[in-house]
C-alpha positions in Angstrom: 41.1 146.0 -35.9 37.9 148.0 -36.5 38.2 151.6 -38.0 35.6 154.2 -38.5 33.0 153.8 -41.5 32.3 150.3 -41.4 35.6 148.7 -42.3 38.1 147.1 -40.6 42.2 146.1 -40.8 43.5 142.9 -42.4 46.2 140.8 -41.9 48.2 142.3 -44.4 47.5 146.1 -43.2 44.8 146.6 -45.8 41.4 147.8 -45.2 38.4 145.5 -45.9 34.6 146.5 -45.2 32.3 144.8 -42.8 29.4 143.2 -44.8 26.3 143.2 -42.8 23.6 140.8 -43.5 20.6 141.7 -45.8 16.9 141.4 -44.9 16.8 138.3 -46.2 19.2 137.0 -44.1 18.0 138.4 -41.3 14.2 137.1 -42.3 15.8 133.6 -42.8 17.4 133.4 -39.9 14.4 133.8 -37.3 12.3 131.3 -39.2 15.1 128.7 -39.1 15.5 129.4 -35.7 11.8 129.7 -34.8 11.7 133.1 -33.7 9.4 134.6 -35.7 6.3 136.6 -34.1 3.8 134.2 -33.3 0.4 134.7 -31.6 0.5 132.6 -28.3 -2.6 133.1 -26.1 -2.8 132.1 -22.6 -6.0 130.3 -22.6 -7.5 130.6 -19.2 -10.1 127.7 -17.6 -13.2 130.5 -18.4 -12.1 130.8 -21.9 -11.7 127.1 -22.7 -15.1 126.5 -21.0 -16.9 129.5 -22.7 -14.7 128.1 -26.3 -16.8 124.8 -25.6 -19.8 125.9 -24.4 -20.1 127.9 -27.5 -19.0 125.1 -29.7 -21.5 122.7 -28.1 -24.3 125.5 -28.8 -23.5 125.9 -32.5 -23.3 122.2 -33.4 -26.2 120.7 -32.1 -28.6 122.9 -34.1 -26.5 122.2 -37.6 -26.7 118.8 -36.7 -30.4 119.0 -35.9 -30.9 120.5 -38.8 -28.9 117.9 -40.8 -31.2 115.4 -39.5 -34.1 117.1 -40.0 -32.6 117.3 -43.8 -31.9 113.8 -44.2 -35.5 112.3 -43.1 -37.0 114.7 -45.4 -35.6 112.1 -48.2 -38.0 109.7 -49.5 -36.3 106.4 -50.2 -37.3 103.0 -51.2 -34.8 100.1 -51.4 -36.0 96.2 -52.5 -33.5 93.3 -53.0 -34.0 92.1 -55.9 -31.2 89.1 -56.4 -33.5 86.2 -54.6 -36.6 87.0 -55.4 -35.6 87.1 -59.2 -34.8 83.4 -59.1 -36.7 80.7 -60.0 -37.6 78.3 -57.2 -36.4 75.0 -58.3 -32.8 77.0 -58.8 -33.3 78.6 -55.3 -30.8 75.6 -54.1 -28.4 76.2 -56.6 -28.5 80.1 -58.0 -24.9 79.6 -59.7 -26.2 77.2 -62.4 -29.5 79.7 -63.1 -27.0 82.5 -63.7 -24.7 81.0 -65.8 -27.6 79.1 -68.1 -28.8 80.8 -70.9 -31.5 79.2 -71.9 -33.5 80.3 -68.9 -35.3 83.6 -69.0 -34.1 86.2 -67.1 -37.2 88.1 -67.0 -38.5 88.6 -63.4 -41.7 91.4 -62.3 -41.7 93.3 -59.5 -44.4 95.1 -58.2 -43.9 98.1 -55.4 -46.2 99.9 -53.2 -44.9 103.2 -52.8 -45.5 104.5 -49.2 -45.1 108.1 -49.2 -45.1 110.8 -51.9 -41.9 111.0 -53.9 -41.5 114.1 -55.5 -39.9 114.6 -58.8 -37.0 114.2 -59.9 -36.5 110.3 -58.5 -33.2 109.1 -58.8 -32.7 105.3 -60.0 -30.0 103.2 -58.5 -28.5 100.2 -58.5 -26.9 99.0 -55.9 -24.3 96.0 -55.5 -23.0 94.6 -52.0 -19.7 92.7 -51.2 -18.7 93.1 -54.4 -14.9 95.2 -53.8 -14.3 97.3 -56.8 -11.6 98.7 -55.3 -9.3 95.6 -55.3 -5.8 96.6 -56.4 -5.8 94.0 -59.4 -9.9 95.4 -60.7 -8.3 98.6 -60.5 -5.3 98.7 -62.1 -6.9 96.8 -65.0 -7.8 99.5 -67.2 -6.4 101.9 -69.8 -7.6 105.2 -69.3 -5.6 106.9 -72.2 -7.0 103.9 -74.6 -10.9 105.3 -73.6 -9.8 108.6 -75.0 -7.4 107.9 -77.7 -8.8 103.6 -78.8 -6.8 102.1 -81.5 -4.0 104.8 -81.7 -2.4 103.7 -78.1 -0.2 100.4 -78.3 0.8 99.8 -74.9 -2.4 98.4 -73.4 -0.4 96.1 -70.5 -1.7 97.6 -67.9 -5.5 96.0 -69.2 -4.4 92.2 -68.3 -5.8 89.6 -68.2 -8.5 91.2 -70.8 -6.5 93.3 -73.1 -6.6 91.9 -76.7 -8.8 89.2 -79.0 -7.8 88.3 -82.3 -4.6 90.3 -82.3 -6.8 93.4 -81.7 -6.8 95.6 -78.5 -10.7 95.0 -77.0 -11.9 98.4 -77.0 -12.6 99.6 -74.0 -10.4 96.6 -72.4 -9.7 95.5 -69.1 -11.9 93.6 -66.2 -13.7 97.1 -65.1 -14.9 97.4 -68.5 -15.5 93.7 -68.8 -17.9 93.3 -65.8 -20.1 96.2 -66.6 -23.3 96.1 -65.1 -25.8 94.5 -67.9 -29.6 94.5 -65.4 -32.1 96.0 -67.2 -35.5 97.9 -65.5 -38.1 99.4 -66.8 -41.2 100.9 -65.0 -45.0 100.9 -65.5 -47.9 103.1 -63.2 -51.8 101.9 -64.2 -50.9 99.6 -67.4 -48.9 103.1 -68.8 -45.0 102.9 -69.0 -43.3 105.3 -67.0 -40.0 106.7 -68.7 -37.0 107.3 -67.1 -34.2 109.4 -68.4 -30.6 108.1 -69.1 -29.4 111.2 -70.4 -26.5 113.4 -68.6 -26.2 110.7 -66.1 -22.4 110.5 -66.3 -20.2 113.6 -65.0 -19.7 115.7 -67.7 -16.0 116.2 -67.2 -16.0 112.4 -68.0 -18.1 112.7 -71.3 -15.7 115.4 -72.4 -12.3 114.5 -71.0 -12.4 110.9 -70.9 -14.0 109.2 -73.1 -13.1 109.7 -76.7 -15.7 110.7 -79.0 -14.2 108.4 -81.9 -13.6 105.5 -80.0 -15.9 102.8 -80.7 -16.5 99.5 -79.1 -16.4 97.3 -82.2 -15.3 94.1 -80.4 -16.5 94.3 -76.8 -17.6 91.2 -74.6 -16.9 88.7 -78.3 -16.8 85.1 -77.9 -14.9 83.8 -75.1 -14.3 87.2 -74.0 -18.1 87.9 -72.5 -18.3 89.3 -69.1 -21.0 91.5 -68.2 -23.0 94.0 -70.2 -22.3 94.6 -74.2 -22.3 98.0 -75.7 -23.5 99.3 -78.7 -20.6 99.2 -81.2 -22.2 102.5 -83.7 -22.0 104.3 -80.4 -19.2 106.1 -79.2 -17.7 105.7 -75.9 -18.6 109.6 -74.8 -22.1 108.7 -75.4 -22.0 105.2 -73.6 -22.9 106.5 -70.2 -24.0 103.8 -68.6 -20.6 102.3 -69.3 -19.1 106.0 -68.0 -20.5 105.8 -64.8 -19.8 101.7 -64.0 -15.8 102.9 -65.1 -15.8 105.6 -62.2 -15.4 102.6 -59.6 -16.0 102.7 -55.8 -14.4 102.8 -53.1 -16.7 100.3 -50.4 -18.0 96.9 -51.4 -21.3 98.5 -51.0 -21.8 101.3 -53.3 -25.0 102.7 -55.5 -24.5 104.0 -59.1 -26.9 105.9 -61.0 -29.4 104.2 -63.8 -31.4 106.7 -64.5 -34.1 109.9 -63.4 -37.8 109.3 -63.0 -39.0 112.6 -63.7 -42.7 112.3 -62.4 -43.9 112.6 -59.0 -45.0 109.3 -57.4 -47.8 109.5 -55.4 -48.0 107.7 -51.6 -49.7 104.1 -51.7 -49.8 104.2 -55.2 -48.6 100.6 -57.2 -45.7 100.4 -59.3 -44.5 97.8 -61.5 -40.9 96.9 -62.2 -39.8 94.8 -65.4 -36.3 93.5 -65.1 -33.5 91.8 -66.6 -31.9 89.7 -63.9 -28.2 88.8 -65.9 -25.4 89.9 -63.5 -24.1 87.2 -61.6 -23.4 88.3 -58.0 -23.8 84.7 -57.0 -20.7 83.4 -57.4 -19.1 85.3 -54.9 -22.0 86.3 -52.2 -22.7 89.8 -53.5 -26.7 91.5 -53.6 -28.5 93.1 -56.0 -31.0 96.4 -54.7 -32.8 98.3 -56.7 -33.4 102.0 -55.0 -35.3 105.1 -56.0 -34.7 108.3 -54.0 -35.2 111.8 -53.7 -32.8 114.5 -53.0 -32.5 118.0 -51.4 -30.8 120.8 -50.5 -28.0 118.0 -48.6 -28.2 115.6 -50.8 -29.0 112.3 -50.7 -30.7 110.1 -47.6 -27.8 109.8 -44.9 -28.1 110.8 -41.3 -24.4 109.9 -40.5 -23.5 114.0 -41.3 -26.4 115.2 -38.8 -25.5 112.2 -36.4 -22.3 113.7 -36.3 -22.5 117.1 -35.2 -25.2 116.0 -32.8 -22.4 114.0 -31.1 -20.1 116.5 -31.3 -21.6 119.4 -30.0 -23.2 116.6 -26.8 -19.5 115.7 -26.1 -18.8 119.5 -25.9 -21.1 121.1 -23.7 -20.5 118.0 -21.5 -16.9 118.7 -21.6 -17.9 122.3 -21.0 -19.9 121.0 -17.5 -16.7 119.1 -16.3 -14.1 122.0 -17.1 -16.2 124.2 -15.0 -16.8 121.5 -12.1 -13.2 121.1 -11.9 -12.6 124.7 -11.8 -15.2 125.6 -9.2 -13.9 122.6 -6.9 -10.1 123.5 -7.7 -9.7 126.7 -8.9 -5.9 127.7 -10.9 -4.7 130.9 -9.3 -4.7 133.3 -12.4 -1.4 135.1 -13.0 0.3 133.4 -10.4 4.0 133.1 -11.1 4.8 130.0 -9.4 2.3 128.2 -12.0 4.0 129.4 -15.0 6.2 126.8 -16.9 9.0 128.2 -16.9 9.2 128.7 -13.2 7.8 125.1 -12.3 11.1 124.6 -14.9 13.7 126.5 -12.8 12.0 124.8 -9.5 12.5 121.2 -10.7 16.5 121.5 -11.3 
């Protein structure tokens, strides 16, 4: 029985007060029943034209300009792999890899066709090779680059993880297959230098790589894979090695050698001396060597500009049909009969 003040009878014939629920309660009860406020618009035929129309408008000029971006980059890609070889090994490029008592040497010579502006990026880049295979990746000990010889537990670096009873510093197969070609560059008899400082992220060089860990038996005996590093330098200044251990995610990938940082000018003849040593024959894969500009996008790629071009096309034609369909059929606006909740009630 209720009584006056907000408390009511028991069973027994005392009185007990009502508790009313809190805010809280009250809050948390509309969300878990999905009645909060919520902003539902009623979007009419004109508006979802006009919303794609305007859409449409906006993206083909960004991707225009994207384009526009993109073919601004000069870029300059040779395969270098097949050329390189010999041509009695041409048949059989497995056994010119793998034998070392036939130079590697191998000259290039480029004809540069338009201006490249400084700063030219260097790249390498490898195809069909899949650094992101579950077994390459997982092979790798990322606290042992920071810490070396103070971490035991260096498992997780099978199948190359130790020699002599020593952990291999850095271990495991990314480390092992490190990129070892070699290139250097020459314009009218004079060597043109290219840097291969700060080409590394620098929250790798800091974080990542320990600056007292030293590769003092890396690629020994029957433990040679690719490249070899310098064992009187650390790993924080190895940054060739820093950017081969930040792995890909396509079989065909680019990684950074180094900055050319003169301009290039257009027809002008450029020699390459190289060191052809990684073996991408064994399994199919290509060698390119690439140089390349940049700008305010980035690198060359049209996919971005491509992309909105598309988009904003499929819009405004979407835009075109939406209004076709209206002007041919028009929906009654504020009609009753074609809410939901009436064509609801209708169907029962």
């Amino acid at each position: 029985m209720e009584m006056e003040g907000g408390s009511s009878l028991g069973s027994g014939g005392a009185v007990q007060p009502i508790s009313f629920p809190s805010w809280r309660q009250r809050v948390f009860y509309k969300f878990t029943q999905q009645n909060l406020s919520a902003c539902k618009p009623a979007l009419s035929p004109t508006l979802v034209i006009t919303l794609f129309l305007l859409m449409g408008i906006a993206f083909v000029p960004v991707g225009l300009i994207c384009l526009r971006a993109s073919e601004n980059v000069e870029e300059f890609v040779v395969r270098y792999d097949i050329e390189c070889i010999p041509e009695n090994y041409r048949g059989n490029k497995v056994a010119y890899i793998k034998d070392e008592t036939i130079s590697k040497r191998c000259t290039l010579s480029i004809k540069m066709l338009n201006h490249m502006k400084a700063p030219i990026y260097v790249y390498y880049e490898l195809d069909n090779y899949y650094q992101n295979h579950r077994r390459y990746v997982k092979s790798r000990s990322d606290k042992q680059l920071l810490h070396g010889l103070q971490l035991n537990d260096i498992s997780s670096c099978l199948p190359v993880e130790s020699h002599n009873g020593l952990p291999v510093v850095p271990c495991g197969l990314i480390a092992w297959s490190f990129f070892n070609d070699t290139f250097t560059f020459h314009r009218k008899a004079l060597n043109l230098s290219v840097n291969r400082k700060n080409i590394s992220w620098k929250s790798d060089r800091d974080h990542k790589f320990g600056k007292d860990v030293y590769p003092f038996n890396f690629q020994n005996d029957t433990l040679v894979g690719g490249g070899k590093l310098d064992p009187s330098i650390p790993l924080n200044e190895q940054e060739d090695l820093i950017v081969w251990m930040r792995v890909a995610a396509l079989p065909k990938f680019r990684k950074l050698y180094g900055i050319i940082e003169e301009d290039l000018d257009a027809d002008e003849l450029l020699t390459v001396h190289l060191m052809n040593n990684y073996n991408t024959y064994s399994f199919g894969g290509k060698k390119n060597l690439v140089l390349t500009t940049s700008n305010w996008l980035g690198g060359k790629n049209s996919f971005l500009g491509i992309s909105y071009i598309a988009t904003g096309c499929c819009s405004i034609l979407a835009s075109i049909l939406f209004a076709l369909i209206h002007v041919k059929n028009p929906r009654p606006q504020r009609e009753p009969s074609c809410s939901v909740w009436s064509r609801k009630s209708s169907s029962r």
